[in-house]
N, C-alpha and C positions, 0 to 999 in steps of 0.2 A: 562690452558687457551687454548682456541680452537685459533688454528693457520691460519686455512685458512675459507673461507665461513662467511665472518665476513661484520661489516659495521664500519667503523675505524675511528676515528677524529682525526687529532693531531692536536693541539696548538703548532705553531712555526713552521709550515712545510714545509714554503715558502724555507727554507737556511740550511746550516749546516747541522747537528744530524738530525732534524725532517725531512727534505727533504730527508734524504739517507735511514731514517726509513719506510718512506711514499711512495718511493717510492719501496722498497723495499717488505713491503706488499700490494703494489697493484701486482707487479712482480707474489708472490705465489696464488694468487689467494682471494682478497680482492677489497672489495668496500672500496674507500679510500676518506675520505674530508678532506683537507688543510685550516688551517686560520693561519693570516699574518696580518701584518701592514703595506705590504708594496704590492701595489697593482700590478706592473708589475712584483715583485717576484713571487707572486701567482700567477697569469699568467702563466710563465716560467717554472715554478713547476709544472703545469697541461698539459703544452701543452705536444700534441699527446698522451692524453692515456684515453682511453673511461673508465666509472664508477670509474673517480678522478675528484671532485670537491672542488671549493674555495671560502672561503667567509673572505672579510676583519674582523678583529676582534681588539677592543682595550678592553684588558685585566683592565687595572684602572678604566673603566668605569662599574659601575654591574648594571646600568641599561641597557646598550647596550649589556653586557653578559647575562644575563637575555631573550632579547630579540632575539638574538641570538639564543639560547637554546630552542625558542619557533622555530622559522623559521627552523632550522637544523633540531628539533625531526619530525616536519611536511613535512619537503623535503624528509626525511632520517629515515621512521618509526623504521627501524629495527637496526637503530644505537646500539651497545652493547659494542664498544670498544674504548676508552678513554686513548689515549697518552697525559699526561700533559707533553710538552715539552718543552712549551716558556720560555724560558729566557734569561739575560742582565752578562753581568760581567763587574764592574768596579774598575780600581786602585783606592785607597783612600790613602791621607795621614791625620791620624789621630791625627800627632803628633802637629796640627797648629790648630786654630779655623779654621774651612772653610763652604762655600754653602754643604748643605746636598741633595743638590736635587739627586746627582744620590746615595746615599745611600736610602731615600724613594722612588727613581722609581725604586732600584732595590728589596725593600720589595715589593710594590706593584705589579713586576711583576712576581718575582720567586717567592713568597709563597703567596698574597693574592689572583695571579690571575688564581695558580692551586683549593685554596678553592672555587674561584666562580665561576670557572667551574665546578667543582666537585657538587658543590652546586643545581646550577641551573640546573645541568643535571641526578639529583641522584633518584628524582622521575620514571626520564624515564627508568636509565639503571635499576634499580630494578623489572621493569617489564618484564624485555629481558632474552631469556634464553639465556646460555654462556657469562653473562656481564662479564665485565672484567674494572679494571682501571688500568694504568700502570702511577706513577710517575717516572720521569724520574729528579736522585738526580746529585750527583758530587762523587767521591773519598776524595773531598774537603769539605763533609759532616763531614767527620771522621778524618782527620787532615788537619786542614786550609790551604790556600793560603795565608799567613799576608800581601800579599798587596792587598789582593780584601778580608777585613774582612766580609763586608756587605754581600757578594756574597757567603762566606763560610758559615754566618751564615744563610744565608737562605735556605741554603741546608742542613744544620743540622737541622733546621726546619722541610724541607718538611719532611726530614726521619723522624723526630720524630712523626708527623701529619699522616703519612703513616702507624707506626706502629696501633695507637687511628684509624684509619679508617677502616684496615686491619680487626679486634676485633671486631669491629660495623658491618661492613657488612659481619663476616664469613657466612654462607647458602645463602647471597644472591647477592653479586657481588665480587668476587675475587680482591682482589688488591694485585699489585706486584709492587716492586720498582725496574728501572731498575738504576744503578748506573756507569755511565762511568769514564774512567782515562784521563787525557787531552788527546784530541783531535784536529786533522789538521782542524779546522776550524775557520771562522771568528770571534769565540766568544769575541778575543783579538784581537786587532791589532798583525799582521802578525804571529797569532798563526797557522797558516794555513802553514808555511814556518819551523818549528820545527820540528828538527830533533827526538828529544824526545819525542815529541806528536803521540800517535795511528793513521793510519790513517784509515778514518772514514769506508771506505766500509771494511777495517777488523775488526773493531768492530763491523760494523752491522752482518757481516756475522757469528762469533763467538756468538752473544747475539742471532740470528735466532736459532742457535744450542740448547743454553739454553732455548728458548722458546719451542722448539718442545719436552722438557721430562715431562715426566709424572708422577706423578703431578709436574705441573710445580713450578719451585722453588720461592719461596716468594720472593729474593733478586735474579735478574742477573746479575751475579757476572763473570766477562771476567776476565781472567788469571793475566790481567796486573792492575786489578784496587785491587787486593787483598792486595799487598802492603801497600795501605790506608787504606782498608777496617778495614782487621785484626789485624795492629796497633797497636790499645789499648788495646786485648785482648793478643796479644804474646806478653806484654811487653816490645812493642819496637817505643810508641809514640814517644819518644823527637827524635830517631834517625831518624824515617819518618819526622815529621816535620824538620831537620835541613838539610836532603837530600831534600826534597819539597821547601824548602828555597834559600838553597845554588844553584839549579837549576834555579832556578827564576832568582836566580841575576847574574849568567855567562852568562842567555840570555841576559839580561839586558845591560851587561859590558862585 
């Protein structure tokens, strides 16, 4: 993937992951555009830096993605790089009948509303030379979180929808998955205060690194997220998942 001389989108880049991302390749030398849901984020996320722009975006809707997709390729011809970012994470307790609404807003944001961006915008990157997509999964793809199931399962999702994409477009838009390990940010209430959680400008810095080799690797894989990653293949899921657990619940208590 070409790293720098690029026209960038991310999904999510008002806060968190996507704002350290977004900004960080505009920093190298990137045309950067930000969409949000939340309008003085985006804002905040642009102000002071010339060729970074922002448009509000709601992901559950495909026909406002859709439209979206026509205004961005028209503002932004040379768009070729595709950070699918946005996403939600919610506790669930399964063990009760309950409202499902944040279980369906969290399929509808992490897995249907990277498909319809991806979607809506697959005409265009296929025309672009150096297109590039980058889904951006969890560690929590590869052994759950069991109190946010919905949230784990949507990122096993995307990775598995990443690899079927990956195959599809090999000669003509590269897709990579970038896959992080908890992170200092808002994504949880007071995940951002965790001592245990990466924080976020070393993970960006560390996945910049893995993005500059050549060819660049299909999965960026930062040092700290391989623990989940590789898991299931060194035989050692139940002991990640009961450390991923027992973690969860000393913050908790």
């Amino acid at each position: 993937m070409k790293i720098t001389g690029n026209t960038v989108l991310f999904t999510g880049g008002s806060s968190g992951l996507g704002r350290a991302l977004a900004h960080r390749f505009h920093d190298i030398g990137n045309e950067v555009i930000v969409t949000g849901r939340c309008t003085e984020k985006l804002h905040e996320a642009i102000a002071g830096r010339s060729r970074m722009t922002a448009y509000h975006l709601e992901f559950t809707d495909t026909a406002e993605v859709e439209t979206f997709a026509r205004r961005v390729t028209d503002d932004h011809p040379r768009l070729n790089l595709l950070f699918n970012n946005a996403g939600i994470m919610r506790r669930e307790d399964v063990t009760i009948e309950r409202d499902l609404s944040d279980a369906e807003e969290t399929i509808e944001v992490n897995l249907f509303g990277p498909i319809r961006v991806t979607n809506a915008l697959i005409s265009h990157l296929t025309r672009q030379a150096d297109a590039a997509i980058v889904n951006i999964s969890s560690g929590h793809a590869f052994v759950p979180l069991i109190a946010t199931p919905t949230y784990s399962a949507t990122k096993a999702a995307l990775h598995s929808y990443t690899v079927s994409l990956r195959e599809q477009l090999k000669g003509m838009v590269e897709v990579i998955e970038l896959v992080p390990p908890a992170l200092r940010t808002e994504l949880m209430p007071y995940q951002s205060l965790r001592a245990d959680c990466m924080h976020v400008d070393e993970f960006v810095e560390e996945a910049i690194r893995l993005f500059r080799r050549q060819p660049t690797p299909p999965e960026i894989l930062v040092e700290r997220v391989r623990f989940l990653r590789e898991a299931e293949a060194e035989n050692r899921f139940k002991r990640a998942l009961a450390a991923v657990t027992l973690a969860e619940v000393e913050q908790l208590y």
